[in-house]
N, C-alpha and C positions, 0 to 999 in steps of 0.2 A: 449341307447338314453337318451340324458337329457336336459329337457326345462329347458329353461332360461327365465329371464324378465327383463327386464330396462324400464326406461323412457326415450323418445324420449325428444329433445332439447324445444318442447312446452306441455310436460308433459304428455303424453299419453302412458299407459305400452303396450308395445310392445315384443311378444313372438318369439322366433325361437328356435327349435330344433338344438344339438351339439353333433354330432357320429362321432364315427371313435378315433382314437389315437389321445393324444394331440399332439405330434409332426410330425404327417402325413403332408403330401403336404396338405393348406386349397382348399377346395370349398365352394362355395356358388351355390346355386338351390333357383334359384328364380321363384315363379310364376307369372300368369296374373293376368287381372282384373275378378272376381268371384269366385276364385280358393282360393285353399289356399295351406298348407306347404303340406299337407297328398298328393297332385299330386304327391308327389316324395317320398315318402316313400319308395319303394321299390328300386327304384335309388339310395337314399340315403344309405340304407342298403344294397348295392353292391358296393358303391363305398368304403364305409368304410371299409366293408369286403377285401377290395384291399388293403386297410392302410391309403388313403386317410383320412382326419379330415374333415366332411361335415358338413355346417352351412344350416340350410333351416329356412329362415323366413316365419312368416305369415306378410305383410305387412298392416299397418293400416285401419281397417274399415275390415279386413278377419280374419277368422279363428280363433285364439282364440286370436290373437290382441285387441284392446282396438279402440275405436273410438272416434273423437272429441266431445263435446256434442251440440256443435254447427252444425257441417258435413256441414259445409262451403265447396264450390267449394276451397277457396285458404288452407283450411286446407287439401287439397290431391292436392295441384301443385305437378308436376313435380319434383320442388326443394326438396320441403320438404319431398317428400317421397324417394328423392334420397338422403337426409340429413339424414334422419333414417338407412337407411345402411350402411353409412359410421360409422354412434354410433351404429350401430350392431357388426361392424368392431374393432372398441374400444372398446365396453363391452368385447367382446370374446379375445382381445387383440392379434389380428392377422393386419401386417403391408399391407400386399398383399394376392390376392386370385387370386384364376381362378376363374371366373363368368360364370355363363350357367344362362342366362336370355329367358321365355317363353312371349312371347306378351308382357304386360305390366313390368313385369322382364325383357325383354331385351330395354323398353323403360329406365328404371332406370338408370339402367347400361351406357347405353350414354348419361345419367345424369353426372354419376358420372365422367365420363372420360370428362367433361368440369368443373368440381369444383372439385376433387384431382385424376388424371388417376393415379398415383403413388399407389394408393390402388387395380388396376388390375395386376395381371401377365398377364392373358392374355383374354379376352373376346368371349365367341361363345352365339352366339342368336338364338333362332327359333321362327316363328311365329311372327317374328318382323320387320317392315320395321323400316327403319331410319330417314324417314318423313312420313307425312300423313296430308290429309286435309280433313273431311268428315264432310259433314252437320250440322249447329248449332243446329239441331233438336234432333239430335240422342239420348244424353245422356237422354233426357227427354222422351223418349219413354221404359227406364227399368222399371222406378215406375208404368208407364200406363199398361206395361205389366202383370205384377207380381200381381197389382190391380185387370185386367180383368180376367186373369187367374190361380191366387194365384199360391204360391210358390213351392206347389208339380207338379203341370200341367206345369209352364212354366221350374221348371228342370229338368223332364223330357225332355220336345221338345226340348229343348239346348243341350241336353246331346248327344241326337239322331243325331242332326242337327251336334256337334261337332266331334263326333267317331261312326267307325261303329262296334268298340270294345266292347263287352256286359258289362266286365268287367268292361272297364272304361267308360262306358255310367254311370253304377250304383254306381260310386264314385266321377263320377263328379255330377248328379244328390245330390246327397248327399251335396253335399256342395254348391251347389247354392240352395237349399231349405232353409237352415241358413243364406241365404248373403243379407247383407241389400241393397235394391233395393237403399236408400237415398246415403250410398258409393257407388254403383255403376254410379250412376246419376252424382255427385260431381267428380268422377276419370275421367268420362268420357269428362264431359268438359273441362278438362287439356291437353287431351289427345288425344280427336278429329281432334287437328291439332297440327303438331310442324316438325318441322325438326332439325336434330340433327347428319345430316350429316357430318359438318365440326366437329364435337367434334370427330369424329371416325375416321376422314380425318386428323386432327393430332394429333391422338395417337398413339405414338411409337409402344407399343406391337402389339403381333399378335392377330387377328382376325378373326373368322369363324363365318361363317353362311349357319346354316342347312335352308333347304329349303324341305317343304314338300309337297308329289308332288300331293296331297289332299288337303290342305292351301289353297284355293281354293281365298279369300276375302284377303290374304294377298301377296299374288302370283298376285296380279293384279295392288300393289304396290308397286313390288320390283322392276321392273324396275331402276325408278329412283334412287334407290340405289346402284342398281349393276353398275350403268352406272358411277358413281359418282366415287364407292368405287377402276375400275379397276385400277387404278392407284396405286396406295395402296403396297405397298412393300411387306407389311406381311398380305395382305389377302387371306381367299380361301372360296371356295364357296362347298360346298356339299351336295349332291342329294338325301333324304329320299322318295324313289317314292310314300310306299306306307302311310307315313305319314302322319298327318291331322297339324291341327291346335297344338294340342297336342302329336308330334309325341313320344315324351316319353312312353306316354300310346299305344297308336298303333303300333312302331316298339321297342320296349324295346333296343334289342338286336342290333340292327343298330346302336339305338343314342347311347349308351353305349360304343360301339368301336370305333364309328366316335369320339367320345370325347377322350377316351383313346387315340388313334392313334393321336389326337390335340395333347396333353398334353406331351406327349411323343417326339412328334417335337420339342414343345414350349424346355423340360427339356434338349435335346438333344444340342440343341442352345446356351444357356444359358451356360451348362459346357462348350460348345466349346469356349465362350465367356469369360469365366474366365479363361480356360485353355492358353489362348491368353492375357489376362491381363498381 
């Protein structure tokens, strides 16, 4: 495993971890919002182990990322943090990736497929709707929380609240005890509301979306995604029953195959496609 650092397009050094063979098929494992790259650690060290080359960032204001020192709301748009992976992209000097985006990593990601889709092979998301609109209140109730409750008590009850996995109750805990309430505040208003349907509605490659059947807050706005996306040539949809929010953590071994078994589709196509050239 070996950290890397760059600086992002407005100057902030920006860390992701880079395993697996340099000339493996690339991945990228992106996390959400309070999380950071260590969610996937042991992902990442199985998938590399397969031959895969796995990129896992910490995204701005996480993990051992760097932060603006303004922590402006526009310094975590959307844009700009889907701008940051695309110079992830270039630092590591990989052209295309498979992306596996969690909540706010699979918001990025249909970022990225409306400013360059040519840098996905192919895209699978969990815990990610494709729009959303929720309360202007919301973002502003992390810092009141973390305030009332300080940061070991409120990562705790997230932790619980997210997985009923002891293990990963006590690794996600861990990292939202370091997470700054001010990025979480700032992401959240970006993020609150967007739709980002038609970016996924015309992107070429294929597309999957795990769905966990625990996701309980995210499952209540897929809906208008699925409804959206059935038309969709190269989508599909797949069923993590006993998955959470975080189904990584809670089914390992599911999401693991359901991705392989993707990928394997995706590479299958592809030679068929050349093979036809």
């Amino acid at each position: 495993m070996t950290q890397k650092t760059f600086l992002a397009g407005d100057g902030v050094e920006l860390v992701y971890e880079d395993l697996g063979p340099a000339e493996g098929e690339p991945v990228v494992l992106c996390h959400g919002l309070a999380a950071a790259g260590v969610q996937f650690r042991a992902d990442a060290d199985y998938f590399a182990s397969r031959g895969y080359r796995v990129l896992v960032p910490d995204l701005r204001g996480h993990g051992h990322s760097g932060a603006p020192a303004s922590m402006s709301d526009e310094d975590f748009s959307i844009t700009r943090m889907a701008t940051d992976l695309i110079e992830m992209l270039d630092h590591a000097g990989l052209a295309a990736v498979h992306w596996v985006g969690n909540s706010l990593g699979g918001i990025l990601a249909l970022a990225i497929l409306g400013i360059a889709p040519e840098r996905l092979k192919s895209l699978a998301t969990y815990g990610t709707a494709y729009t959303l609109a929720l309360p202007s209140f919301l973002p502003h109730l992390l810092p009141l929380v973390y305030g009332a409750l300080g940061p070991k008590l409120t990562a705790e009850l997230t932790a619980r609240s997210t997985t009923s996995n002891a293990e990963a109750q006590r690794l996600i805990a861990s990292v939202l005890r370091d997470f700054s309430p001010q990025a979480g505040k700032a992401v959240g208003a970006n993020v609150r509301r967007y739709d980002l349907i038609a970016n996924a509605k015309a992107y070429k490659g294929p597309i999957l979306l795990m769905r966990g059947g625990l996701d309980h807050g995210v499952n209540r706005a897929l809906p208008v995604t699925l409804e959206a996306m059935a038309d969709h040539p190269d989508f599909r949809l797949r069923h993590l029953p006993k998955g959470g929010h975080v189904a990584n953590l809670d089914v390992p071994d599911q999401f693991r195959s359901t991705l392989e078994e993707f990928w394997r589709e995706v590479d299958a196509r592809t030679e068929g496609e050349s093979a036809r050239a």
